[in-house]
Every structure is written in C-alpha cells, then in structure tokens.
C-alpha positions as CSV (number, residue, x, y, z in Angstrom):
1,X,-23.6,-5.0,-50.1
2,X,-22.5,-8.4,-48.6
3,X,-21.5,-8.7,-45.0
4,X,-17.7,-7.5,-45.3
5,X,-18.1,-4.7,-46.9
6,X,-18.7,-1.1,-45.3
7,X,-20.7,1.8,-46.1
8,X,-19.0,4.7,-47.3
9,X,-20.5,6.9,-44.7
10,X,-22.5,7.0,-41.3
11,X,-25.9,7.1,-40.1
12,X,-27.3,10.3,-38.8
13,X,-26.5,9.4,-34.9
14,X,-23.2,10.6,-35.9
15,X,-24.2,13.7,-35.5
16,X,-25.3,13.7,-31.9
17,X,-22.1,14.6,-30.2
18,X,-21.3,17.5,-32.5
19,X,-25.3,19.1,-31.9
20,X,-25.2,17.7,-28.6
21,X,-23.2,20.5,-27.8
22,X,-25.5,23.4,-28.6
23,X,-28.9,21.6,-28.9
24,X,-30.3,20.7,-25.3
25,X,-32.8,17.6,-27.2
26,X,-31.1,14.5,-28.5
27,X,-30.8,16.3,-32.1
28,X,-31.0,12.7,-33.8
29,X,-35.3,12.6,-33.5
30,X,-35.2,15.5,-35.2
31,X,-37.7,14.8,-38.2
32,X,-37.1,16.9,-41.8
33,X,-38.7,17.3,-45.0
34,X,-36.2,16.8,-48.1
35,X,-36.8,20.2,-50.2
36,X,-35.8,18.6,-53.5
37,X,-37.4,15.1,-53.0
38,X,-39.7,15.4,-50.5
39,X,-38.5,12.1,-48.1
40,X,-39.3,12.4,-44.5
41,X,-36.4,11.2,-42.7
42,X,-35.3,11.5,-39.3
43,X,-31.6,13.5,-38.5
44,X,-30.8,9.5,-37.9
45,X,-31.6,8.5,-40.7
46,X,-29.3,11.0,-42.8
47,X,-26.5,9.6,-44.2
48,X,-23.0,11.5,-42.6
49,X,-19.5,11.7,-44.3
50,X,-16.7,12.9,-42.8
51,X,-15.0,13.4,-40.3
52,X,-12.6,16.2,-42.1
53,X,-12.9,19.0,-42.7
54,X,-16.1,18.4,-41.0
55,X,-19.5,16.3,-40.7
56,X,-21.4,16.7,-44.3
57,X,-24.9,15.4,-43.8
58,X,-26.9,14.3,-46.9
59,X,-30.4,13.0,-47.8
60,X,-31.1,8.8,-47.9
61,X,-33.2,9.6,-51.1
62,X,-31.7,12.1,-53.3
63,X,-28.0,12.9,-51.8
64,X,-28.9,16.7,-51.4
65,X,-27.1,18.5,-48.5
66,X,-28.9,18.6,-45.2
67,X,-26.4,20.0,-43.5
68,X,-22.7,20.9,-42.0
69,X,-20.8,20.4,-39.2
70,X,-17.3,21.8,-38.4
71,X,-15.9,21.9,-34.8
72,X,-13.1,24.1,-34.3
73,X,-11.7,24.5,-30.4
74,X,-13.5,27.5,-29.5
75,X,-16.8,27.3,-32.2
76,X,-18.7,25.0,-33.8
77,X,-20.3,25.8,-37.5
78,X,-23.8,24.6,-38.6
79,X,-25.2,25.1,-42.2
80,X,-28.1,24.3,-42.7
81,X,-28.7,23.1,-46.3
82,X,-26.5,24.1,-49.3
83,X,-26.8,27.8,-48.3
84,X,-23.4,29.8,-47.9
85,X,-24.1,31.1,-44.5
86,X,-23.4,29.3,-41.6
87,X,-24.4,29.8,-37.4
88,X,-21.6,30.2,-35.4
89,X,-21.9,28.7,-31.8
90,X,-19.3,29.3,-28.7
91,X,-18.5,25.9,-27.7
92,X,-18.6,25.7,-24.4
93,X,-15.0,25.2,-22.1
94,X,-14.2,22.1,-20.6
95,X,-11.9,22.7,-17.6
96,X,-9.8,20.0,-15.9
C-alpha cells in the first residue's frame, strides 16, 4: 500500500469509546487468542469496519469475527465472536 492510499478499515483503538462505556479498563490492552488461527493479538490490534450498522471487529490473521458493536440511544450490543447472542448493556444518560 503506498502512502495515498487508505486502509479499508480501523485499528482496534476504535473500539475504545464504544467499550469505554461499559468496561471500566481501557478495553484496547485487552489481549485474545484467535480460535480458528490461534494469533495473539491485542483488541488494538484487531482490525474494525464500520461505523454502520455498527463496529464489526475481525482477526489481523485470519479475518474471523472477534466481535460486535452496535450503539443504540438507550443500549449498547456486544457479541462476542460469530455467536447469535449478544449482551445488552444500559448505556448510561448524559444529562445537560
């Protein structure tokens, strides 16, 4: 890839605002084991697409879901993997 050109998605730091909400560490140090190629990688290093509908995180080795994000007013969504279910967290409110 030369110099003008631009990845097609983001690094895993993407992902700290969205977690940042419901996770009190800085989510990005979190470390991970791929399950179908075995890469260590940091949440950092994960490579993010999105923004809509949501934040997809995938694997630098192999592409294989990590996880989702979807923020909705009142809830953020978290799937963890390629699994169908999904944690449901209150977001909290910000007032004015």
């Amino acid at each position: 890839m030369n110099e003008h050109e631009h990845p097609l998605y983001l690094d895993g730091n993407a992902l700290a605002g969205p977690l940042g909400e419901i996770f009190t560490t800085d989510p990005t140090t979190a470390w991970r084991l791929c399950p179908s190629c075995r890469l260590p990688a940091t949440m950092a290093q994960l490579h993010v697409y999105g923004p809509e509908p949501g934040l997809t995180a995938r694997c630098p080795g192999c592409a294989a879901i990590a996880l989702r994000v979807v923020t909705q007013p009142e809830y953020l969504w978290l799937q963890l993997g390629s699994g169908a279910g999904a944690f449901r967290f209150a977001r909290p409110h910000i007032t004015t």
